[in-house]
C-alpha positions as CSV (number, residue, x, y, z in Angstrom):
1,X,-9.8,5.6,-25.4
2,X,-10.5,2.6,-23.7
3,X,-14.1,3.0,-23.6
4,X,-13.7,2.8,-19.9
5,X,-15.2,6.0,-18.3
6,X,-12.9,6.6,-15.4
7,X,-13.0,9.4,-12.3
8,X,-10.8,10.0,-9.1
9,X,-11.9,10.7,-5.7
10,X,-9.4,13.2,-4.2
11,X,-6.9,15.2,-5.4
12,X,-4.2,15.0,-2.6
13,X,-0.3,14.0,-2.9
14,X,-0.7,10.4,-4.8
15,X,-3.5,11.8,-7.0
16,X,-0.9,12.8,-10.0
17,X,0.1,9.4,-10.6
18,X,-3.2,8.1,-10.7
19,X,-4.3,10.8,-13.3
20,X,-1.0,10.2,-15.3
21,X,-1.3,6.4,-15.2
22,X,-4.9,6.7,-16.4
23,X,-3.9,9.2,-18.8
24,X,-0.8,6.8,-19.9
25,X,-3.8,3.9,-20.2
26,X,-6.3,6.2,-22.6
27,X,-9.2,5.7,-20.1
28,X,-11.7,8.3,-20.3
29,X,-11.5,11.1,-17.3
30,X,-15.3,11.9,-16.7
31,X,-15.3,13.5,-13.1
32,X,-12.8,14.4,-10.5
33,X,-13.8,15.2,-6.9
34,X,-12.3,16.7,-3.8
35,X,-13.9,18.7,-1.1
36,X,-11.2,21.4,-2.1
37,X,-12.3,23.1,-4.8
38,X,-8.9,24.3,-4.9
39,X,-7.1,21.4,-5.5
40,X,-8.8,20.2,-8.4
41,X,-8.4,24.0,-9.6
42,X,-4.5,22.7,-9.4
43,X,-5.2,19.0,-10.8
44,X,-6.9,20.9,-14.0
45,X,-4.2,22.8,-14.4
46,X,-1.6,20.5,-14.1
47,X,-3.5,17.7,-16.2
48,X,-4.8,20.5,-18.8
49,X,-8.4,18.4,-18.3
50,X,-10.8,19.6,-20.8
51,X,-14.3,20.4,-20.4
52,X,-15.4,17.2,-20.4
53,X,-14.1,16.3,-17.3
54,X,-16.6,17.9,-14.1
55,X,-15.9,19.0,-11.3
56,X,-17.6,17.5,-8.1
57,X,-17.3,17.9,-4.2
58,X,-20.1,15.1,-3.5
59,X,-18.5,12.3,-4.6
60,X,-22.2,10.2,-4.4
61,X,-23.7,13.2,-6.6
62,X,-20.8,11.9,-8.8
63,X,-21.5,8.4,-9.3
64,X,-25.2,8.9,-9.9
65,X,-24.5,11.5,-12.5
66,X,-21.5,10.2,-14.1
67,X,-21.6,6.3,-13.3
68,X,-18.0,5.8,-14.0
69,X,-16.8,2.3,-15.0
70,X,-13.2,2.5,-13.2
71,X,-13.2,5.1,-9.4
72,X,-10.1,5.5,-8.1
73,X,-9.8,6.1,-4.6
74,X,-7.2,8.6,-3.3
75,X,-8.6,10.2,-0.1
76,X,-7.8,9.7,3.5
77,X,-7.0,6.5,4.6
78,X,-10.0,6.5,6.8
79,X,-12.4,7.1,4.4
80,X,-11.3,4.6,1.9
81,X,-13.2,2.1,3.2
82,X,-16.5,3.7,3.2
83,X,-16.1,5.4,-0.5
84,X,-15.0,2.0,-1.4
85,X,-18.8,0.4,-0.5
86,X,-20.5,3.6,-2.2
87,X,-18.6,3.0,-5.4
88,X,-19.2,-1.0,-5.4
89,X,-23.2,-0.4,-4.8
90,X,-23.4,2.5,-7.7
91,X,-21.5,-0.3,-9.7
92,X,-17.9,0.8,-9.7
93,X,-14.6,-1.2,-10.5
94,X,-12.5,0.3,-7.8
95,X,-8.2,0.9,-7.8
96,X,-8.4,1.7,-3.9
97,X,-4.7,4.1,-2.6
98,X,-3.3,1.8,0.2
99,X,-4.7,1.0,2.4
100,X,-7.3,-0.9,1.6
101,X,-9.4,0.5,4.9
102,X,-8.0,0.8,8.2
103,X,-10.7,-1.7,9.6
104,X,-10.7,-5.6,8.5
105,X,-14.6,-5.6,9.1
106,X,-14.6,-3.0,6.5
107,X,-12.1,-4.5,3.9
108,X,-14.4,-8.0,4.1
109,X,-17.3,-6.0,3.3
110,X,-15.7,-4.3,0.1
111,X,-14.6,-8.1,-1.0
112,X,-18.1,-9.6,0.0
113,X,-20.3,-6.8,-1.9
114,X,-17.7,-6.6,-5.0
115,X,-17.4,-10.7,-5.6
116,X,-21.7,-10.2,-5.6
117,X,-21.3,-7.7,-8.1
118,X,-18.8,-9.4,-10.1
119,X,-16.8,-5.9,-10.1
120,X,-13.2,-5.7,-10.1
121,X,-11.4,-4.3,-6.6
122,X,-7.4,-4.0,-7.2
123,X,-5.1,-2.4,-3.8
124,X,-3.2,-0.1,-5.4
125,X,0.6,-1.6,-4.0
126,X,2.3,-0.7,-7.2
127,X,5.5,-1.9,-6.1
128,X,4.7,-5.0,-7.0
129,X,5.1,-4.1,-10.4
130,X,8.9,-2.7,-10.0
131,X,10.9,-4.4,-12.4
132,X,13.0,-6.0,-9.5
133,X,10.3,-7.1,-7.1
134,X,8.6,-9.3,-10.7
135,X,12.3,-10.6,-11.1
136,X,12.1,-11.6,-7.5
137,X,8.7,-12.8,-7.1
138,X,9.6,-15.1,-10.6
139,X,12.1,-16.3,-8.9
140,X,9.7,-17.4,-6.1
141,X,7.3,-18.9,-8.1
142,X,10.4,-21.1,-9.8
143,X,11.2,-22.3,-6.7
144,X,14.9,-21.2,-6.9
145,X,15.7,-19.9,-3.1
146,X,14.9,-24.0,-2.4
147,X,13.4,-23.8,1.2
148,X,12.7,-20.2,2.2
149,X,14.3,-19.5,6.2
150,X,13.7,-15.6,6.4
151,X,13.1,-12.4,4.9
152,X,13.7,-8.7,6.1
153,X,11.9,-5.6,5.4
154,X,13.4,-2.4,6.3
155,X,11.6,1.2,5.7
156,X,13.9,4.0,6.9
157,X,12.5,6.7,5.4
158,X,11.8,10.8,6.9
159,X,8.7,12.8,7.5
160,X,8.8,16.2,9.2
161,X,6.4,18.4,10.9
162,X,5.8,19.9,7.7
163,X,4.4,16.9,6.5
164,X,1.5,16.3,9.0
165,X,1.0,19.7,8.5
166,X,0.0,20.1,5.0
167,X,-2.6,17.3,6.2
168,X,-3.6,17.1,9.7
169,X,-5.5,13.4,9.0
170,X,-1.9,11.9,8.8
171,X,-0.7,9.9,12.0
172,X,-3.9,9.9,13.2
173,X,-5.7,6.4,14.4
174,X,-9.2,7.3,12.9
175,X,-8.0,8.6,9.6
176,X,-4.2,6.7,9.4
177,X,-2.4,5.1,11.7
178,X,1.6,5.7,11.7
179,X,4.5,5.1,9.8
180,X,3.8,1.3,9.4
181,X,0.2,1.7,8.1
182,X,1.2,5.1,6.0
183,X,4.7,4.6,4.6
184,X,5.5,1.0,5.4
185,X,2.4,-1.1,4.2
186,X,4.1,-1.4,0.9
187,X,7.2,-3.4,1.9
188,X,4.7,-5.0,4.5
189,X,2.7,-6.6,1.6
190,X,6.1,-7.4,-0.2
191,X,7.6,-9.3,2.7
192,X,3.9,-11.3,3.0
193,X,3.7,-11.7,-0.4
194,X,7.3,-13.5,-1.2
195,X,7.4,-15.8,1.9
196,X,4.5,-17.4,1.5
197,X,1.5,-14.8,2.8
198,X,0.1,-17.7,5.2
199,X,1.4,-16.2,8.9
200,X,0.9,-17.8,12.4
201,X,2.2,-15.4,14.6
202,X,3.7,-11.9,14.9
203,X,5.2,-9.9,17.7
204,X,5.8,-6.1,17.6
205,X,6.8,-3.1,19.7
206,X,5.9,0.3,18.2
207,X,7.5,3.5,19.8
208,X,6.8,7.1,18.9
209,X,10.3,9.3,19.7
210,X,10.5,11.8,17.4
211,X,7.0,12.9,16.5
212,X,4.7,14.3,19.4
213,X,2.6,16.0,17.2
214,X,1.0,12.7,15.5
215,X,-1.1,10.1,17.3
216,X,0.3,7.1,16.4
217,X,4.2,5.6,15.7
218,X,7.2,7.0,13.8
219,X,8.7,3.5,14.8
220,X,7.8,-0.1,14.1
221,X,9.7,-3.4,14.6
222,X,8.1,-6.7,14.1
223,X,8.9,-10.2,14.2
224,X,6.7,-12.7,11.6
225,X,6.5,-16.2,11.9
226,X,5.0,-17.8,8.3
227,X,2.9,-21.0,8.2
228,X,5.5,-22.8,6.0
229,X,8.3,-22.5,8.7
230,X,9.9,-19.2,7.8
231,X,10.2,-16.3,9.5
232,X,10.1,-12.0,8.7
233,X,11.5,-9.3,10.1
234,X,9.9,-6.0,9.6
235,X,11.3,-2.1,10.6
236,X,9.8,0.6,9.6
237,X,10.6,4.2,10.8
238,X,10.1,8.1,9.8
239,X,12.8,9.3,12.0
240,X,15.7,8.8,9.3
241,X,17.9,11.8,9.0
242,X,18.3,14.1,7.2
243,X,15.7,12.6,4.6
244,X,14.5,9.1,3.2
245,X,17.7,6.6,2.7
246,X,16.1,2.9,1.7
247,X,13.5,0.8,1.1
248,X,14.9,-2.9,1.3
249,X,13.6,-6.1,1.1
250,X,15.5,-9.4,1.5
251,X,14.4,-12.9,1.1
252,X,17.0,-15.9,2.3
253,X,16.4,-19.3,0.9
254,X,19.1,-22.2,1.5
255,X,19.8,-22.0,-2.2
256,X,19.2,-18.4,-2.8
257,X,19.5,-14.9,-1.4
258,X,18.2,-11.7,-3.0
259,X,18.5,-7.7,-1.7
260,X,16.2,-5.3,-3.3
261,X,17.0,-1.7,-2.3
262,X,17.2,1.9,-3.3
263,X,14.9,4.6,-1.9
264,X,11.6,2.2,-2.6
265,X,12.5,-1.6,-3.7
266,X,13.7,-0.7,-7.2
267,X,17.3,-2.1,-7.5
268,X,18.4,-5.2,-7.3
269,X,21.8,-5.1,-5.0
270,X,22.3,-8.9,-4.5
271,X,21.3,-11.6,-6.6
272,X,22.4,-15.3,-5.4
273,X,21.4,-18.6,-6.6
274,X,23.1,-22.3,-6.1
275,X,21.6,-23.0,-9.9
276,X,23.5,-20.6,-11.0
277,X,20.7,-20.1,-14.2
278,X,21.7,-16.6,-15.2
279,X,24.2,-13.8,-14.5
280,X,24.0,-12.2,-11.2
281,X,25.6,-8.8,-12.8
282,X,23.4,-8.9,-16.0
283,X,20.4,-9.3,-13.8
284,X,21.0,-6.4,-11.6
285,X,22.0,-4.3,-14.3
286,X,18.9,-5.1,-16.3
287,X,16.5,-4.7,-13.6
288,X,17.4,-1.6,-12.0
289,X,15.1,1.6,-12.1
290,X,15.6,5.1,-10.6
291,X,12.3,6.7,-10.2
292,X,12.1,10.2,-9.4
293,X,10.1,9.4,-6.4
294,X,9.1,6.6,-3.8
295,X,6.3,6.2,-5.5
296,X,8.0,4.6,-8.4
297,X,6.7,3.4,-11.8
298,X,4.2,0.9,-11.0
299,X,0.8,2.8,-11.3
300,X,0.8,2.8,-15.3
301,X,1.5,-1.2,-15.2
302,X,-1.3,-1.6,-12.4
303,X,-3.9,0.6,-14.5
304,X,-3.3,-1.7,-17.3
305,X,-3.9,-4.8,-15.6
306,X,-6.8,-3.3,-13.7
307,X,-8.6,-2.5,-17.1
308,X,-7.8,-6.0,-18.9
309,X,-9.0,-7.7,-15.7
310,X,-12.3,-5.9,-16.3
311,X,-12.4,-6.8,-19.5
312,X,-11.5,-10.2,-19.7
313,X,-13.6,-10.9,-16.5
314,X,-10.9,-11.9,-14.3
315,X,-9.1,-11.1,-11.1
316,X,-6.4,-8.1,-10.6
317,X,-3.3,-8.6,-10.5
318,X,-3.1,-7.1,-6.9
319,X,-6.8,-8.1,-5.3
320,X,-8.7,-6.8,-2.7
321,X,-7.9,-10.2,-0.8
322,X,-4.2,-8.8,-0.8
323,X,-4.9,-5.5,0.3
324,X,-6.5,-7.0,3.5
325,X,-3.5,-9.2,4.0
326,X,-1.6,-6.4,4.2
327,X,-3.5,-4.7,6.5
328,X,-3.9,-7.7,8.5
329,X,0.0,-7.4,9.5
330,X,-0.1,-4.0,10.1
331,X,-3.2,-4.2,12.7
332,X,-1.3,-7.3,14.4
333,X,1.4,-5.9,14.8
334,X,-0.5,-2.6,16.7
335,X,-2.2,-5.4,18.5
336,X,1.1,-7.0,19.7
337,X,2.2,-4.0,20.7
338,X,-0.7,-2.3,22.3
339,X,-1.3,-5.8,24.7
340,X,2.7,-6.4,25.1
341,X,2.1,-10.3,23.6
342,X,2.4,-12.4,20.4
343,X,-0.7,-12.0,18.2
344,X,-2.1,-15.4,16.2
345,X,-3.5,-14.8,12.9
346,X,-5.6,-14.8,10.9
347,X,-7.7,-12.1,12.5
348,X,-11.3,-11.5,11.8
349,X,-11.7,-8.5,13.5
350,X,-9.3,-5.4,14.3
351,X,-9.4,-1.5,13.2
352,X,-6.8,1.2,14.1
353,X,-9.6,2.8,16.3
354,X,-8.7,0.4,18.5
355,X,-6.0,2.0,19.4
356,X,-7.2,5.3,20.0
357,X,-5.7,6.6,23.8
358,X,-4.5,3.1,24.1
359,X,-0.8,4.7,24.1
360,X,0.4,7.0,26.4
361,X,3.3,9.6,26.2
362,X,5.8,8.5,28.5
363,X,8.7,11.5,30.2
364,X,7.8,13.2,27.3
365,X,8.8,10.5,24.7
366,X,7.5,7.4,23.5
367,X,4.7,5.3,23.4
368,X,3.5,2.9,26.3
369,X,0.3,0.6,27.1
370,X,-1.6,1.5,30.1
């Protein structure tokens, strides 16, 4: 054991790897708690948890009793933000499911209260521990693309009815937000995070074609401009058929261009460099994974630099700072498209409520602005 006393708050879809990446890390499972006793009937089963772990449906009866070092949060979206506060004043570290919250206000008040705690808040965006997306962001940091001129994210995954079904808080704009906030937010940070996180301005359009049983969008196109002179591109849709294709992320530099794709940014496809320091072939071929799932491989690596940043006393690898950023994007680029005009960052204040009957169906189809 790590001597870490560890417990999860909700036992949906992501749950699992949570569980087997704290499992993988020897942290000590105190407490789960859902408000469904039967899924963690399921989790226990599936984890073989012993009777050392409780059961809990009051997740604040749960912190008294247990005081966990490490809470992972895994609920809805909407509630993250809220859980998140609970856990930092019982004196929680916190691994918080993307997003961070679905309100900036409340993702400055989870940084503000944990940096007065000294407690450690990570965003769980695991891809940035894919083998490709460290390759790339090395390559970044070395300065090898020379001067960056513009990156692309594309997310062109499916959902179906079924989907929004099993949980009706999904598309929603008090508990979610669409496919950019849900499924997107992960190349979102990516793209932020590579060319150069500082952004100016952003313009979007959102549209919702194929799902008019969700609130929000199935579609989301966005323009970026960075502070260093570069720009982004960003599309991000659920309406793929027949099921998820890719999950790419390109960065352009005048000396360099990189493609990371597969189902979720976990194969290198193109890897160009004027210096010409290593083997483009040997480097795809060294770095390419094939997780079973979208969700990849990252949560073990993530767990393991969220426990040595609580013991050495030092910052995640993936802060809360950078789950706001990403959120950030995501909320301008709902803005841009709820007021039809170019949103400048940084923005202090903005919340998918916002946008609740902001958009209106239109013949049937679609998403429009009042």
């Amino acid at each position: 054991m790590t001597n870490l006393r560890f417990a999860i708050i909700g036992c949906g879809r992501i749950s699992p790897n949570h569980l087997a990446a704290a499992i993988e890390n020897k942290l000590d499972i105190v407490a789960i708690c859902d408000l469904d006793e039967k899924k963690m009937e399921q989790t226990f089963s599936t984890f073989d948890l012993g009777v050392a772990v409780t059961k809990y449906t009051d997740y604040r009866q749960m912190l008294a009793i247990e005081k966990p070092d490490l809470v992972a949060i895994c609920t809805e979206s909407g509630k993250h933000g809220q859980i998140a506060l609970d856990c930092i004043d019982s004196g929680s570290h916190l691994i918080i499911e993307k997003p961070i919250a679905l309100s900036l206000e409340e993702a400055d008040q989870i940084i503000e209260r944990a940096e007065a705690k000294n407690l450690k808040v990570s965003a769980c965006h695991q891809n940035r521990f894919n083998k490709s997306v460290q390759k790339l962001r090395e390559a970044v940091e070395a300065g090898r693309f020379g001067r960056l001129l513009h990156g692309t994210a594309h997310i062109r995954w499916n959902r179906g009815e079924d989907y929004y079904i099993q949980a009706p808080w999904r598309g929603t704009w008090q508990q979610d937000g669409g496919a950019l906030m849900n499924q997107c937010i992960h190349n979102i940070d990516l793209l932020r995070w590579m060319m150069g996180d500082d952004i100016v301005e952003v313009v979007g359009m959102t549209d919702n074609l194929k799902h008019p049983f969700i609130e929000a969008e199935d579609l989301g196109i966005a323009l970026v401009r960075f502070s260093n002179g570069s720009y982004g591109v960003i599309e991000g849709t659920t309406n793929i058929y027949p099921q998820n294709f890719e999950e790419t992320l390109y960065v352009f530099g005048d000396q360099g261009t990189v493609k990371i794709g597969g189902k979720s940014v976990n194969i290198i496809e193109e890897w160009l460099f004027a210096d010409q320091l290593d083997d483009s072939q040997e480097v795809k071929a060294k770095y390419h994974e094939n997780p079973p799932t979208v969700y990849g491989f990252g949560h073990t690596p993530l767990y393991a630099d969220v426990i040595e940043a609580i013991k050495q006393d030092r910052e995640p690898y993936v802060t809360a700072e950078d789950g706001r950023r990403a959120l950030e994007l995501v909320l301008a680029i709902y803005k841009s498209a709820a007021e039809k005009k170019s949103i400048q960052l940084p923005l202090e204040k903005a919340s998918t409520l916002d946008f609740i009957n902001l958009f209106h169906r239109v013949s049937g189809s679609g998403q429009g602005h009042d």
